[in-house]
C-alpha positions as CSV (number, residue, x, y, z in Angstrom):
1,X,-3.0,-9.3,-6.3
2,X,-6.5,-9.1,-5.5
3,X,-6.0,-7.7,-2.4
4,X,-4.0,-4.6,-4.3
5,X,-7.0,-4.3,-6.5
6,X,-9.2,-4.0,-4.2
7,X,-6.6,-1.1,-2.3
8,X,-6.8,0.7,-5.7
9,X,-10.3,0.9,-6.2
10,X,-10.6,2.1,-2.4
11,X,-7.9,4.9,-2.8
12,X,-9.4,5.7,-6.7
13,X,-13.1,6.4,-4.9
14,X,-11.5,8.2,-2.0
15,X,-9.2,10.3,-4.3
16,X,-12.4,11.2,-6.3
17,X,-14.4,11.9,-3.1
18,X,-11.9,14.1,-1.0
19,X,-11.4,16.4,-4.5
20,X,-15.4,16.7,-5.2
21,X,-15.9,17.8,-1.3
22,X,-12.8,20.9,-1.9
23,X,-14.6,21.6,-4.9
24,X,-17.8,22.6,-3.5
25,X,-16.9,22.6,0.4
26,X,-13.2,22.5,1.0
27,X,-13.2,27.0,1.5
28,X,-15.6,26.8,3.8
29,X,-13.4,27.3,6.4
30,X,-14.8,30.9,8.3
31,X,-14.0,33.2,11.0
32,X,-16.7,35.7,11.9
33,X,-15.4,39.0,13.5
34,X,-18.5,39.6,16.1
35,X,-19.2,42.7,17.8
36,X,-20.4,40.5,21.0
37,X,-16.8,39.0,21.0
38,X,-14.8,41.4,19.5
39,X,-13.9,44.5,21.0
40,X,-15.1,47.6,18.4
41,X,-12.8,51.1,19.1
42,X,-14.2,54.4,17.0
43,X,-10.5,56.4,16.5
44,X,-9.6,59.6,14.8
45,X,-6.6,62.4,14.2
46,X,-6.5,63.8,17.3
47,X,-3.9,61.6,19.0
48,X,-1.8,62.8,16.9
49,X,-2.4,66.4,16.7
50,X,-5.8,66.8,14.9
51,X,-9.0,68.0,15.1
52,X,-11.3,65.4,13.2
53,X,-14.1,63.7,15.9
54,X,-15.2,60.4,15.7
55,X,-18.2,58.4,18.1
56,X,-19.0,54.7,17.8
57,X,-22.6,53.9,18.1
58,X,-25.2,51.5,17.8
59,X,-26.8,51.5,14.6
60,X,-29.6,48.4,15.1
61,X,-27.2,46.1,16.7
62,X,-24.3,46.9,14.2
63,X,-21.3,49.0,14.9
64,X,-21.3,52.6,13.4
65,X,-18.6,55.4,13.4
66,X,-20.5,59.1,12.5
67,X,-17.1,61.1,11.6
68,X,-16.6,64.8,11.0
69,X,-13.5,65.2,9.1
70,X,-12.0,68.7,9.9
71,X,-8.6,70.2,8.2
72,X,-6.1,71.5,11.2
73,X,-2.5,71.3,11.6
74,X,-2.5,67.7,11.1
75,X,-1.9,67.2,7.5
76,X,-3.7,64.1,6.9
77,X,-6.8,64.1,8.6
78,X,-8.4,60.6,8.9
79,X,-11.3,58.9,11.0
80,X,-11.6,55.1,11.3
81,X,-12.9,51.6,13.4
82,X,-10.2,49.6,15.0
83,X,-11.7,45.8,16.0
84,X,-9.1,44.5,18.6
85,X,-9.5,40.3,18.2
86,X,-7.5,39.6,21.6
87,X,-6.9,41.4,24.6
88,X,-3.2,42.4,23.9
89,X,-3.0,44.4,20.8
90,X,0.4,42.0,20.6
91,X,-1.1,38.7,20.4
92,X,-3.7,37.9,18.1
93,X,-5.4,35.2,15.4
94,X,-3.5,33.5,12.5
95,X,-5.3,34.4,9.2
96,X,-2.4,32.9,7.3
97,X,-5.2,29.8,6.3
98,X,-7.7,32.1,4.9
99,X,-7.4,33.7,1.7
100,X,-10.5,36.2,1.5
101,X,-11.6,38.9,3.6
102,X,-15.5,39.8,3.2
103,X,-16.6,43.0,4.2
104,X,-20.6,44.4,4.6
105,X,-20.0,48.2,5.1
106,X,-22.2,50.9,4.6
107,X,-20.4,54.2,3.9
108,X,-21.8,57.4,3.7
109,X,-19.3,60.4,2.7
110,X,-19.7,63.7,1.3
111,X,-16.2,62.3,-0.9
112,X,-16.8,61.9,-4.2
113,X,-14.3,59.3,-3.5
114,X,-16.4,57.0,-1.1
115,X,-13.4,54.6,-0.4
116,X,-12.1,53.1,2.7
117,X,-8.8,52.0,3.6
118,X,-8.6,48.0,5.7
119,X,-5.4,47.6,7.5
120,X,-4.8,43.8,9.1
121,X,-2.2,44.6,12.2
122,X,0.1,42.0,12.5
123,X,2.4,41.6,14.8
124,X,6.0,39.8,15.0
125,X,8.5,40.1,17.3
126,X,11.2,40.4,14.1
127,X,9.9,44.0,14.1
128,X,7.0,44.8,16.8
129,X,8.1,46.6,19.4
130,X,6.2,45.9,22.8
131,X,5.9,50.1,23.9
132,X,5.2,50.6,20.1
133,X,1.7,50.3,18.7
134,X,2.8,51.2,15.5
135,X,5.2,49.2,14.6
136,X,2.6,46.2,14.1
137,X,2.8,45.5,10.2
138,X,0.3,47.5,8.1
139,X,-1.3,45.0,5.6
140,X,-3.3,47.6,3.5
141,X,-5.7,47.9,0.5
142,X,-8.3,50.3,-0.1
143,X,-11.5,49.5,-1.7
144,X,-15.0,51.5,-2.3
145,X,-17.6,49.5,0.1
146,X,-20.8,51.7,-1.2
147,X,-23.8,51.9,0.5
148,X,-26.2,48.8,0.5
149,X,-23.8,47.3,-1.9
150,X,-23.7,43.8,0.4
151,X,-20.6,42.0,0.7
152,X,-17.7,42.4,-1.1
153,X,-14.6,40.1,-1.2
154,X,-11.4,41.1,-0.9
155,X,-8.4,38.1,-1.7
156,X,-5.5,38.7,0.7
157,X,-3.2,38.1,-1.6
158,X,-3.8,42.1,-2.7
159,X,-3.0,43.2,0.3
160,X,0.3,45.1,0.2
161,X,3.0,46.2,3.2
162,X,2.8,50.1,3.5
163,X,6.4,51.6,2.0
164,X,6.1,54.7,4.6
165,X,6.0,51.5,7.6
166,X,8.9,49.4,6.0
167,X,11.2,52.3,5.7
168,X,10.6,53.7,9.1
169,X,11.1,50.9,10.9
170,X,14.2,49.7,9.1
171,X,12.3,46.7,8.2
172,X,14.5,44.0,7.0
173,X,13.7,42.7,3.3
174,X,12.7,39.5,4.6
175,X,10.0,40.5,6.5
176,X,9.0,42.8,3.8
177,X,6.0,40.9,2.2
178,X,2.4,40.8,4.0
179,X,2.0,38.5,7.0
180,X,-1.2,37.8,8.5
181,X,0.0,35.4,10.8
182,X,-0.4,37.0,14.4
183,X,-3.2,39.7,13.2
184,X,-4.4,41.8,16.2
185,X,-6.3,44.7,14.6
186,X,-8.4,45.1,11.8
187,X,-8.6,48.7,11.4
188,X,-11.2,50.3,8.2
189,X,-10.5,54.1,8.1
190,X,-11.4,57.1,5.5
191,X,-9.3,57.2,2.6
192,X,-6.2,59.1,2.2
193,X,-6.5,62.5,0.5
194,X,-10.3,62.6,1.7
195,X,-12.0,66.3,2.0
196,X,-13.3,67.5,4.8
197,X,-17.1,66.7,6.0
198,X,-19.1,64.5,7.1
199,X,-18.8,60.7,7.6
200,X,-20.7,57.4,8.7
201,X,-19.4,53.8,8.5
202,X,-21.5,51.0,9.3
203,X,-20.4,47.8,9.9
204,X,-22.5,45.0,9.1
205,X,-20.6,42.3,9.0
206,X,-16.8,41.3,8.4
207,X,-15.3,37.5,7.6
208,X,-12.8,35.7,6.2
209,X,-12.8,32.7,4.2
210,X,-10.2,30.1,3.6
211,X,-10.3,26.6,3.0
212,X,-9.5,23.7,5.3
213,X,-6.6,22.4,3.6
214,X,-4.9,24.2,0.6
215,X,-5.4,22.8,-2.8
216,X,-1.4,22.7,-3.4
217,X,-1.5,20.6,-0.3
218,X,-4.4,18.3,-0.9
219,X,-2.8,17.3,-4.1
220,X,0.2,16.7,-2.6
221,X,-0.9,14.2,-0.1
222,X,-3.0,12.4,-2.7
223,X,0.1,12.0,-4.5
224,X,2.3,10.7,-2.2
225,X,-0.7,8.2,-0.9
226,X,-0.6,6.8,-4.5
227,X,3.2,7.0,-4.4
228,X,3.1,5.0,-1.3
229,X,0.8,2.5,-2.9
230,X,2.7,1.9,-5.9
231,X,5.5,1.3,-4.1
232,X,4.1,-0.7,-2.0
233,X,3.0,-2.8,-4.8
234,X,6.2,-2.8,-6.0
235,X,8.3,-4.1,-3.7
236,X,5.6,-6.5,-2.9
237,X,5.9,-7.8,-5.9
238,X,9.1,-7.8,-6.1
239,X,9.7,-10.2,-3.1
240,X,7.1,-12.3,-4.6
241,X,9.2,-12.6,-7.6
242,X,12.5,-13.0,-5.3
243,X,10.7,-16.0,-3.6
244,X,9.0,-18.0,-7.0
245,X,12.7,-17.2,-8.4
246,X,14.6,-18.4,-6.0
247,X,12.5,-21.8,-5.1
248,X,12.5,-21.8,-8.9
249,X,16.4,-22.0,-8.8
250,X,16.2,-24.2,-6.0
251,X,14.2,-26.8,-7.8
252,X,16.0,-26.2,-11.4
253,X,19.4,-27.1,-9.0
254,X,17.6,-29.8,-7.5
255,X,16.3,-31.4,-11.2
256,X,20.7,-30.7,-12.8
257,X,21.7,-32.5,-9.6
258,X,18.8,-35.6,-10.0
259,X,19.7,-35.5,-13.9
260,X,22.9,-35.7,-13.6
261,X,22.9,-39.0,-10.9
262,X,20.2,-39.9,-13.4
263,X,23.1,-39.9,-16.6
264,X,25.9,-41.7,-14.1
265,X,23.0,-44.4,-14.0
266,X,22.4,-44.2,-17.2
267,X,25.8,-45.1,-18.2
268,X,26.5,-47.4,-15.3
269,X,23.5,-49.2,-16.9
270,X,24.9,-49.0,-20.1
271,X,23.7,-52.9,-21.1
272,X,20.0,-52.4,-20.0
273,X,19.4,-49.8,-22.9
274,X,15.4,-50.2,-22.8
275,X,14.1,-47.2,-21.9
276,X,10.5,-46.1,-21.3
277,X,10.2,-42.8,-23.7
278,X,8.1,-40.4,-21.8
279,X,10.4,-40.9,-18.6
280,X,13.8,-41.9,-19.6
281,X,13.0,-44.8,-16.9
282,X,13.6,-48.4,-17.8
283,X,10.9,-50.8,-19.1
284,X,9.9,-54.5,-18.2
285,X,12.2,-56.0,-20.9
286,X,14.9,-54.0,-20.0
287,X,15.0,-55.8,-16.3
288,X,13.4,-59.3,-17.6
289,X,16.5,-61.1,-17.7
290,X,18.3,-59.5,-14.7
291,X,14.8,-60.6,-12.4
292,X,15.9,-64.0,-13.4
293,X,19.0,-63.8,-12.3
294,X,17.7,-62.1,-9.2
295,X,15.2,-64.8,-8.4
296,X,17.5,-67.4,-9.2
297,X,19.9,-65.8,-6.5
298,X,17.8,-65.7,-4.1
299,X,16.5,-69.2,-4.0
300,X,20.6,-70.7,-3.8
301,X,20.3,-68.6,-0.8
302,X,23.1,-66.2,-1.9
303,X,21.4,-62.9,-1.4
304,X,18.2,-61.0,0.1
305,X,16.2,-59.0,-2.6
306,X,12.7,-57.0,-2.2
307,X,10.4,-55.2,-4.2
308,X,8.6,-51.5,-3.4
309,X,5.7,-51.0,-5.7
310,X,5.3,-47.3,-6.4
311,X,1.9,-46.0,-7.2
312,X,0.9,-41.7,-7.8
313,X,-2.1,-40.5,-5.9
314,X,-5.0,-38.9,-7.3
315,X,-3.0,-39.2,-10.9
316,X,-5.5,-39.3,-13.2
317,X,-7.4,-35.6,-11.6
318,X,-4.2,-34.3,-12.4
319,X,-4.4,-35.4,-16.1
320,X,-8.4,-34.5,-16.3
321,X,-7.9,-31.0,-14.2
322,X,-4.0,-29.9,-15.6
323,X,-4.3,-31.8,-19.0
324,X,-1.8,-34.5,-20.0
325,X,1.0,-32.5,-21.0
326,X,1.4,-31.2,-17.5
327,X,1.2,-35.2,-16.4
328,X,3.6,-36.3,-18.3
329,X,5.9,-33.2,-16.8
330,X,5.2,-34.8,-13.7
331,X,5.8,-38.1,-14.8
332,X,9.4,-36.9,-15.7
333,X,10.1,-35.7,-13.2
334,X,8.3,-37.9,-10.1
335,X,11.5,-40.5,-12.1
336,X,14.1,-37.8,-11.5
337,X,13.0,-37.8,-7.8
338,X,12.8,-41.2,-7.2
339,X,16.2,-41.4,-8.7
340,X,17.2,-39.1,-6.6
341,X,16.4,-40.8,-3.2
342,X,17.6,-44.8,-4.1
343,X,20.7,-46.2,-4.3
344,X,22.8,-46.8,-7.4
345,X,22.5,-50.4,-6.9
346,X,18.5,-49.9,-6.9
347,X,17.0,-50.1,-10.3
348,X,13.6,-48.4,-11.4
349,X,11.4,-49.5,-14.0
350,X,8.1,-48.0,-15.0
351,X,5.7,-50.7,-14.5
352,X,2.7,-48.7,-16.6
353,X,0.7,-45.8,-16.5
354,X,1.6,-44.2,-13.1
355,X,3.0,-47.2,-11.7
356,X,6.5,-48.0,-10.9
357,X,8.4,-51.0,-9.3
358,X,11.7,-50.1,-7.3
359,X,13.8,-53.2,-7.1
360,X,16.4,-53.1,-4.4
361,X,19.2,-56.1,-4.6
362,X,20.6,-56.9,-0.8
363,X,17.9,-55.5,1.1
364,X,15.5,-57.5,3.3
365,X,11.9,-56.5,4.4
366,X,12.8,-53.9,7.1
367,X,15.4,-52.1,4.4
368,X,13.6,-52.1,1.9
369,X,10.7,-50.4,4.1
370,X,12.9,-47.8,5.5
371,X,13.8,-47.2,1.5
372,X,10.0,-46.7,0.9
373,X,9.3,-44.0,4.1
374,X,12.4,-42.3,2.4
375,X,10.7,-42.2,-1.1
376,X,7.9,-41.1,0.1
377,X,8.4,-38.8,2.5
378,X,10.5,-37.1,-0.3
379,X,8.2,-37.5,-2.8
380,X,5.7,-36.0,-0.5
381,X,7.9,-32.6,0.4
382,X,9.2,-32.2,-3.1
383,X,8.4,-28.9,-4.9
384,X,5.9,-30.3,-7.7
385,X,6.5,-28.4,-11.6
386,X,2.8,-27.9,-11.2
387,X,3.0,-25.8,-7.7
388,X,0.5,-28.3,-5.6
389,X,1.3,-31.2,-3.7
390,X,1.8,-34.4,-4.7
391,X,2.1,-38.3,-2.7
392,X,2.5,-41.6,-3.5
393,X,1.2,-44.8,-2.5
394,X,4.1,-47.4,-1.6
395,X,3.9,-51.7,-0.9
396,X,6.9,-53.8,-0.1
397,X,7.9,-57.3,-0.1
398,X,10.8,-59.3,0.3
399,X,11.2,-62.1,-1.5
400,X,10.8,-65.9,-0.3
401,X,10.6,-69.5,-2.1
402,X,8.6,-67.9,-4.5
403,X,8.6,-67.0,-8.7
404,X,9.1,-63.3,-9.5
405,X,6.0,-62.9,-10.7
406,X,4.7,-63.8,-7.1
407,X,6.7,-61.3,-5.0
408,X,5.7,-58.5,-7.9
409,X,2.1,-59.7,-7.1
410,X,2.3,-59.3,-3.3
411,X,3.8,-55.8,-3.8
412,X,1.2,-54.9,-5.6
413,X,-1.4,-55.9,-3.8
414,X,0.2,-54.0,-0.8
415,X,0.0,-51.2,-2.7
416,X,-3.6,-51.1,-2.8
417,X,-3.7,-51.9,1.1
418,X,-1.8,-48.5,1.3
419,X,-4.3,-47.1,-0.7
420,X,-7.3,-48.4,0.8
421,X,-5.8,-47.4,4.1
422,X,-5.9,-43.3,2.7
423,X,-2.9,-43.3,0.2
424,X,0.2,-41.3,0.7
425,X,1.3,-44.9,2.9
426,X,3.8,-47.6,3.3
427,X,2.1,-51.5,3.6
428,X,4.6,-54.1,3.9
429,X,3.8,-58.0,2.7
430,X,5.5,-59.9,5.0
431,X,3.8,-63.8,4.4
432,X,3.7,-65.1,1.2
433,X,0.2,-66.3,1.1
434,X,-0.7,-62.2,1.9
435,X,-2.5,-61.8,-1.1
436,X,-6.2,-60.3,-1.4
437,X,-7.5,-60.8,-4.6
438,X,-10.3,-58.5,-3.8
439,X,-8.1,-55.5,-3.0
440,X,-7.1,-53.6,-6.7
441,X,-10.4,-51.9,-6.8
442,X,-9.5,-48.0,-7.0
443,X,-8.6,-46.1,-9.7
């Protein structure tokens, strides 16, 4: 979870950073159209029947075209400055990322007009023709530069497709719409309709803005990134979920199948109805008399019985760091899984506290040892109601010529070998005189 938190705050502060840097520098994206790279043309009627004359010149390092506009059999007299940005007038730069053309023109006219037409050639094999100059697109708008005006932007999206080009050249509706994709040329010429006279444009600078990603786009990717991350958080989640659920059914299987062993025992036992009332586990008085009978068994010689002392590690930090109610949930069910790996023949009796004594008729030393390992190895590997592990200490004794009292005693003080030796351990009392009266001396 943490680790998700810490993912969000990172994407939150990168979200926030990436949309201040468009905001004040994400259409700074620029292409300069330079007279030292760019190839500058000065152009006029007479190619096509004219008699207008145009002259490019050097104007303090800037381009300049001095025009004189003259009226012949050409109908539409026109000067202008072509600036070829490749060497084939059929391969050229894709201005389909920008989205402003800025122009620095000085125009001087004897038209009251004063307006100049921008054409941005572009050219697509869908309708350019290779022996055809042109049939590259005419992206047009016309605009009034002034003189010592400065700059002036002009969005591309005002550019329009000339009706005169789409109808000559048949020009499919698709590829109707402007396209600056492959532009070639940019050519600025006199306005349409202009008197004769003369003329002088001076270029002082052209450039086109865009930004480095589009905002639509931008937005987009954020979006999915946070898409991504939620549902990466989802379906992390949702296997975390999947996993507590299913050790969750696991253990709540495991507890119905201990309870219900625990109820066959529980009726098998039917005579020995003291119960301790926190664990459902019996009590001393309800095995008093059946130890008798034990001990008095075992000393005609007719049977082998042992003892396995049970003790729970580290108990009381669980009561002073979970709170009681959570030991006695663990008290409950430490029985249920104690049940769970003895015999039906075994009985279990809560001795006190945290303590309990297994008592297993018809098992000597050795089984009876093997029967602890298997307690607490199972104990030990047990998913625990509280989520952390929990292990046992564990002493066994057999037996001998002895009172009952006497065997409980060596079991016990077993136990607190197994305990002194770093809990969670099996110490068998084999001798009867094994007894260390000095040993119970941890909590």
């Amino acid at each position: 979870m943490r680790v998700f938190q810490k993912i969000t705050i990172v994407m939150l502060m990168f979200s926030i950073s990436i949309l201040t840097w468009h905001h004040f520098r994400g259409d700074t994206k620029t292409i300069t159209i330079n007279p030292d790279i760019h190839q500058y043309y000065a152009a006029d009627d007479k190619k096509v029947g004219g008699i207008s004359e145009s002259v490019l010149v050097d104007k303090n390092g800037r381009p300049s075209v001095v025009c004189k506009l003259k009226k012949g059999n050409y109908p539409w007299p026109y000067c202008e400055t072509a600036v070829h940005l490749s060497n084939s007038i059929f391969e050229g730069i894709d201005l389909s990322g920008y989205s402003k053309l800025v122009l620095d023109i000085d125009y001087k006219s004897t038209d009251p007009n004063g307006r100049l037409r921008v054409y941005l050639r572009n050219s697509n094999p869908a309708y350019t023709k290779r022996n055809d100059a042109a049939s590259l697109k005419f992206n047009g708008i016309e605009y009034e530069p002034g003189f010592n005006a400065g700059p002036k932007e002009i969005d591309l999206s005002d550019f329009q497709v000339l009706t005169w080009w789409i109808a000559d050249y048949k020009v499919a509706v698709e590829h109707a719409a402007p396209e600056f994709s492959n532009v070639s040329i940019i050519e600025i010429a006199t306005s349409s309709g202009v008197n004769e006279g003369d003329f002088e444009m001076t270029i002082n600078s052209i450039e086109l803005h865009g930004a480095w990603i589009k905002e639509t786009t931008l937005l987009k990717s954020i979006l999915y990134a946070w898409l991504v991350m939620i549902m990466s958080y989802v379906l992390y989640e949702q296997r975390r979920l999947g996993k507590k659920l299913k050790a969750s059914t696991y253990r709540e299987g495991r507890l119905r199948k201990l309870n219900d062993n625990l109820k066959e025992k529980n009726v098998e036992f039917a005579e020995l109805a003291h119960r301790d009332s926190l664990t459902g586990a019996r009590n001393r008085n309800a095995v008093r008399d059946w130890l008798e009978r034990m001990a008095q068994q075992v000393r005609w010689g007719k049977q082998t019985f042992s003892v396995i002392y049970i003790d729970i590690d580290y108990f009381k930090k669980i009561n002073d760091n979970l709170g009681h109610q959570t030991g006695d949930d663990i008290l409950r069910e430490f029985v249920l899984v104690v049940t769970g790996a003895i015999q039906r023949t075994d009985f279990l009796v809560r001795w006190g506290g945290e303590e309990f004594v297994v008592f297993c008729p018809k098992h000597n030393a050795e089984e009876a040892t093997e029967k602890a390992e298997h307690i607490r190895r199972t104990v030990e590997h047990h998913l625990w109601c509280h989520n952390e592990p929990l292990t046992c200490s564990l002493g066994v004794t057999e037996m001998k010529d002895e009172r009952i009292t006497e065997v409980i005693a060596r079991a016990d003080d077993a136990l607190y070998k197994a305990k002194n030796a770093g809990r969670n351990k099996v110490i068998t009392s084999v001798n009867v005189t094994d007894v260390d009266a000095n040993s119970r001396f941890i909590n």
